[in-house]
N, C-alpha and C positions, 0 to 999 in steps of 0.2 A: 504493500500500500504506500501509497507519494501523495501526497496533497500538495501541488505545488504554488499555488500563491493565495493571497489570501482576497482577491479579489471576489466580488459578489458573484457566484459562479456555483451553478449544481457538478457535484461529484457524484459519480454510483461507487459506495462503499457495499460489502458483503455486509448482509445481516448479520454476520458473527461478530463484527468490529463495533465495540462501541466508543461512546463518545471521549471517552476517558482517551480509547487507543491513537484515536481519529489528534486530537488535543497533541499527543505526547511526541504524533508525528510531526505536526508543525513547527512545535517550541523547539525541536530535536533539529530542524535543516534548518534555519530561519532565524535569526534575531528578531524578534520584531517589540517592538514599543509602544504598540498600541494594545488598547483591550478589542479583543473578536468575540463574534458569535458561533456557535456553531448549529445550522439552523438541522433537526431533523424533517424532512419530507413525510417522508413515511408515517412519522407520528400526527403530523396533520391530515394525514389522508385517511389515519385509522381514525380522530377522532370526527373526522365528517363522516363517518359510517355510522361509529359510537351514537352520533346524531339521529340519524335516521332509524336506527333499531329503538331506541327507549323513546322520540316523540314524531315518528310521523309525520302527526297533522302541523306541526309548527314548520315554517320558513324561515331558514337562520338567515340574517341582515350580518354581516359580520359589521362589529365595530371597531373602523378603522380607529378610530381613535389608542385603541390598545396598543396596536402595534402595525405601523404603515409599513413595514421590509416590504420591500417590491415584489422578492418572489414567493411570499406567502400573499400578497394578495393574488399573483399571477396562479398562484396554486387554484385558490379558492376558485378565481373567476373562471378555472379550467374545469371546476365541479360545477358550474351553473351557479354560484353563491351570490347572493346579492346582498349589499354594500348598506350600510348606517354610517350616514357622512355625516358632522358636525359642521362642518365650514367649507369654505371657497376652495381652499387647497384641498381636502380630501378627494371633495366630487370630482376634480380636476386631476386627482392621482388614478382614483377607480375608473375616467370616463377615459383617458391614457390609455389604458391598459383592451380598450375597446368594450367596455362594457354597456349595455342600455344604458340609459337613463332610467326606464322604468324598473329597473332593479337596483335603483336606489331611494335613499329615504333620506330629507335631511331632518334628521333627528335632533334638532336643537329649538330648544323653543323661544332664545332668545338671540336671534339672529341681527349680525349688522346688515344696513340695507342693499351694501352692493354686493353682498352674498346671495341676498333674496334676487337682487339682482340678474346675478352669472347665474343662481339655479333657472330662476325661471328661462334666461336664453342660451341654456343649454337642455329644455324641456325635461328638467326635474321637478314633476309634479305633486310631492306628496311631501308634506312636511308635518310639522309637529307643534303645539303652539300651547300654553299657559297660564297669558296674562293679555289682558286690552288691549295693550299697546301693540302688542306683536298682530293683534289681528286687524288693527290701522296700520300696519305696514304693510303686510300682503293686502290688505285691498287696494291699498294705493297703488302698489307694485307688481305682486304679480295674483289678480281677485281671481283667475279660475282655477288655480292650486288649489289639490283634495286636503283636507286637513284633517289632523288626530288630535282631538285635547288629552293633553297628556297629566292625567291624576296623580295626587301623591299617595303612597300606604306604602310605608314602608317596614321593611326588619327591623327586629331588635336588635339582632345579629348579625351583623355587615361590617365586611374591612373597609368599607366608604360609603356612608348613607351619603344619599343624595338629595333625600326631599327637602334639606335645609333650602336646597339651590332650585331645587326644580322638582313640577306639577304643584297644579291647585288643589283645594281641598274640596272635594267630590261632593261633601255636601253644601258648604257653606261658599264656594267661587265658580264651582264648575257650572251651576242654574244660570247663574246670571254673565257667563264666557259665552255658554251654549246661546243664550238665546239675543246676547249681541252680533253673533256669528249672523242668526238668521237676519237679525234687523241688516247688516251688511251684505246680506245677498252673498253670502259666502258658503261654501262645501264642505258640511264635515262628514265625514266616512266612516269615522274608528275613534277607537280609545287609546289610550296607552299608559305604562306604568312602567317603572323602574325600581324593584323593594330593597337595592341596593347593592353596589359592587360585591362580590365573595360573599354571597350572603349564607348565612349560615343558620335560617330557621326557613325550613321549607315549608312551613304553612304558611309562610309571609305571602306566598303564591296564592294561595287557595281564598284569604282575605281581598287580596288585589281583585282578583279574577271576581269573585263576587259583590265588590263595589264597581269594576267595569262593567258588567251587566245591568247593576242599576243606569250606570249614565247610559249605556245603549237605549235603555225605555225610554229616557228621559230624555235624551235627544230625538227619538223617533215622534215621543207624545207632543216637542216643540217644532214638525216638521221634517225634522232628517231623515226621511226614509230610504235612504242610500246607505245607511252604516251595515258594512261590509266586513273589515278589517280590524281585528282586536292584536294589539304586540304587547306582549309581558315579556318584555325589556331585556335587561341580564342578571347577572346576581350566579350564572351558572361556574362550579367549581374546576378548575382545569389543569390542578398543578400533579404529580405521579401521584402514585397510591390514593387519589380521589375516587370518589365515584359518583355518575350522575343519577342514580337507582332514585337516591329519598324526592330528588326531588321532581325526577321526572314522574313519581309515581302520584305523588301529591298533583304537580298540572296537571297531568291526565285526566287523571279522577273529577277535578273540577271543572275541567274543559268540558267534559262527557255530561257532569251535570248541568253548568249555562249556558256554555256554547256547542251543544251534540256536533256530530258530522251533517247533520241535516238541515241546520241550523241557517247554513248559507253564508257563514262569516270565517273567511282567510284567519290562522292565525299566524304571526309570522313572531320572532323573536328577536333579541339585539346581543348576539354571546358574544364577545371579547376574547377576555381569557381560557375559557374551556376550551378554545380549540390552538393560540398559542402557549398557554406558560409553559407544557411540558415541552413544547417543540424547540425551544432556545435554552442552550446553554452557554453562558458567560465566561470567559478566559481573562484572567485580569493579572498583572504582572507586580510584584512584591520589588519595591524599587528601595524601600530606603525601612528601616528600622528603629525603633528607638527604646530605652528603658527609663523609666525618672529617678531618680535616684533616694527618693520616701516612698517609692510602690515597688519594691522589688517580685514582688507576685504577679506583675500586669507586662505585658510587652506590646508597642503598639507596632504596626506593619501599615505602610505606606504603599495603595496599591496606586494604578493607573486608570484608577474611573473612582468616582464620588456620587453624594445624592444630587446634583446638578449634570449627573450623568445616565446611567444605568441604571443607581440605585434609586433616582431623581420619586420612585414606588415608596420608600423609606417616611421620606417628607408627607404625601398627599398620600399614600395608599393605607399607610402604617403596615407594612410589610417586616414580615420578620427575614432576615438574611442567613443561610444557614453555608459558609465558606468550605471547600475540600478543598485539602492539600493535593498536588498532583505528585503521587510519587512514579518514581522511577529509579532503575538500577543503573542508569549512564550521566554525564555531568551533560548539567543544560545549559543554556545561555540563564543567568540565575533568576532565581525567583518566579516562581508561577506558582496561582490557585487557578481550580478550575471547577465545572458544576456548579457555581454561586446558584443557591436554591433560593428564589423568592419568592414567599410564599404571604 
């Protein structure tokens, strides 16, 4: 086996070799100075199976936002996946890549206007929305966009709630979004929810899913009778030794109760990390060392990436780091950890 540089480039390695080996070859012919990835294919391709075996009826939107590597989207978009863009530059990454438009969603429900802008003249028509203000800008700018009011419910258990930032409150904003919508001669289609990044209480789904079915009546009883489309967001687990069992068992179940198959309404979802965190492994190089001389128990290590880097998950995700030393039996160019587990 040779990995010869380190350019963004697929290799076919033997299923025997793994990542650790793949690692030891590079550090081994190569100086290099920088932190790399090493991205698995494979593992993305099994967990887009993973996908379709435990939920079916859901359409994964992948969010680019997690992680934009070129040829994991190129991967995805080569499985038919369709795209959860946040801003100007994602749609612009995903639509690059030759992808619809209509396999995209801009999922942000507070958008700047020259975003709403490029989406609409580049015939991205489906977005996502929260608060007045946002729905006086798509009327101004682009009023025949399908829209999602997107609710808050979230976990109690999540490595990043997000309802501080985003959806209204189903009972007491969504009535009165909804029925501004209509006074504006505007399209809504769908619900949406997010119970919050790495979430970790699977009923948090089952809650969601059963206050999106109230706003479906409630937008039907204030005229919508177009609503189509239900997304319950992310929050899906994706790092090794996970599993998506509790919580696909729990959507199911409740999907089957408010939304049946017969139902007539698309569900589609927004997964992130389920389908990268196991697929990228971190190579980070041990440059400088130090000990203080009142903590003789403590040693720190100086690698070549920080939280304004890789880690940048530490700051905003609250990620725990879990560092392997990379051993080997032959001298290396010095210093290297490898498998930085971010979890």
């Amino acid at each position: 086996m040779r990995i010869c540089g380190l350019e963004e480039q697929i290799h076919v390695i033997d299923n025997n070799v793994t990542v650790e080996e793949i690692i030891k070859d590079i550090v081994r012919t190569k100086e290099i100075s920088d932190p790399f990835y090493i991205f698995d294919i494979g593992d993305l391709v099994y967990k887009a199976k993973i996908w379709q075996q435990k939920m079916p009826r859901i359409k994964p939107f992948y969010a680019v936002k997690c992680n934009d590597n070129s040829l994991a989207l190129e991967t995805l978009a080569a499985f038919g996946m369709s795209f959860d863009c946040a801003s100007k530059a994602e749609i612009k990454k995903v639509l690059d890549l030759g992808v619809s438009p209509s396999r995209i969603i801009f999922a942000n429900p507070a958008k700047m206007t020259s975003h709403i802008k490029y989406a609409m003249n580049q015939c991205v028509d489906l977005t996502t929305f929260d608060n007045e203000l946002e729905l006086y800008k798509i009327k101004s700018i682009h009023p025949t966009c399908n829209l999602v009011i997107r609710i808050r419910c979230d976990a109690t258990e999540t490595q990043c709630p997000l309802g501080i930032k985003y959806g209204c409150d189903p009972q007491t904003e969504a009535p009165g979004l909804i029925s501004l919508a209509r006074d504006l001669g505007l399209s809504i289609v769908g619900v949406s929810f997010h119970v919050g990044s790495g979430c970790n209480e699977p009923i948090a789904f089952r809650r969601a899913i059963a206050a999106a079915a109230t706003i479906f009546r409630l937008a039907q009883q204030l005229g919508f009778m177009n609503m189509y489309l239900l997304n319950i967001g992310g929050g899906f687990p994706g790092n090794k030794n996970t599993s998506l069992d509790k919580i696909s068992d729990v959507v199911n179940d409740a999907l089957n109760e408010w939304f049946p198959p017969n139902s007539g309404v698309t569900i589609m979802a927004e997964p992130g990390r389920f389908f990268v965190a196991s697929a990228f492994t971190l190579a980070t190089k041990i440059h400088s060392i130090k000990r203080r001389s009142n903590d003789k128990d403590h040693i720190m290590y100086f690698i070549n990436d920080g939280v304004y880097g890789s880690f940048n998950s530490i700051l905003y995700d609250h990620s725990i780091v879990e560092p392997k030393p990379l051993n080997v039996s032959y001298e290396l160019f010095p210093g290297y950890l490898v498998n930085i587990k971010i979890i």
